[in-house]
Phi, psi and omega in degrees: 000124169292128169266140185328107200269103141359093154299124198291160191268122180278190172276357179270333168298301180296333151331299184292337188276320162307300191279339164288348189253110198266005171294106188064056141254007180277328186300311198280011173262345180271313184310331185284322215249006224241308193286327219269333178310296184302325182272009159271316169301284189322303160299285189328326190286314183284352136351270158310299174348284196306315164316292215293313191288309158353281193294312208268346148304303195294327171308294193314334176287327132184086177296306178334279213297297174320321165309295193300333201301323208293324191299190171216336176211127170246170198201180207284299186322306167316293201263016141278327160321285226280335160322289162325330166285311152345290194296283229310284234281280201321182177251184182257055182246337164294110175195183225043044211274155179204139169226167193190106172272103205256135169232093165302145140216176207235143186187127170051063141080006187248172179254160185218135161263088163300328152184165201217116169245134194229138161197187217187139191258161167349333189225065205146134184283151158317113181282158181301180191247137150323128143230214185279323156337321193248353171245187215259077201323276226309352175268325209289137165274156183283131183278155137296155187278105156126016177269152156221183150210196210221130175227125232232139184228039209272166187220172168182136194288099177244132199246122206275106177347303166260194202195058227204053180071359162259122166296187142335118160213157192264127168247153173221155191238095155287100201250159155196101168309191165214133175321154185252337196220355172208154170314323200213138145265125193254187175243134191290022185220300202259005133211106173271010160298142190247007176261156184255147206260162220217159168098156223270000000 
């Protein structure tokens, strides 16, 4: 019996032979393609994360807005409820939360803070009460003299789970009703006048 005589393999064959051979090329396509698939997944979710909490500051704002329009006289107690609804609503993943309740009104071509309730949770100072300076006519629709409206402010603080190129960010939300049942609402402590003051 003749034994098999080998032809030696040049490099170009073997070369070729190499690159045709589909052995451990599903492992090392899982090792390449695996981190960037978990850093796609991780992002879209912290993404979302951040929409989703957005919107539901904003849902909350105004649910808020909506309440207050429904009165005819408010007082402190009102508006801690409406805090407590704030507090209630968020997730707690929200923090450094602030709401701030405004009552505008229009009189001689001018804008009026008729009162201002600010309030704010524990691990944030308190913002200050609106005053005539600061508010934010270019939002205001046009009033007739002796109109108001309501300007509802929450803010709330969000912190991302993950960490996956989105930071930190504060969303803030700015609503402005119109009393639904009387022109000016008033507040029984800090201005019970239902008139808007006049004058330059």
């Amino acid at each position: 019996m003749k034994g098999v005589i080998m032809k030696p393999m040049s490099f170009q064959s073997f070369l070729d032979q190499v690159l045709r051979d589909e052995r451990g090329s599903i492992s090392i396509e899982f090792v390449i393609v695996m981190p960037l698939l978990l850093f796609l997944t991780t992002g879209g979710l912290a993404t979302w994360d951040a929409f989703q909490s957005n919107s539901k500051t904003a849902k909350i704002a105004y649910t808020i807005s909506d309440i207050m329009s429904r009165y005819d006289v408010v007082d402190n107690t009102d508006m801690t409820y409406l805090y407590a609804v704030l507090d209630k609503m968020l997730s707690p993943d929200l923090d450094r939360r602030v709401l701030r309740i405004s009552s505008i009104c229009f009189e001689d071509g001018n804008y009026r803070v008729l009162w201002s309730y600010p309030f704010s949770s524990n691990d944030i100072a308190t913002p200050g009460a609106l005053i005539d300076e600061d508010i934010p006519i270019d939002i205001l629709p046009e009033m007739a003299p002796q109109d108001s409206v309501i300007l509802t402010e929450v803010q709330a603080h969000w912190q991302p789970h993950l960490y996956m190129g989105i930071g930190s960010m504060i969303w803030r939300s700015v609503l402005v009703s119109r009393p639904r049942f009387v022109k000016i609402i008033p507040h029984t402590t800090l201005n019970p006048s239902n008139i808007c003051p006049g004058g330059a």
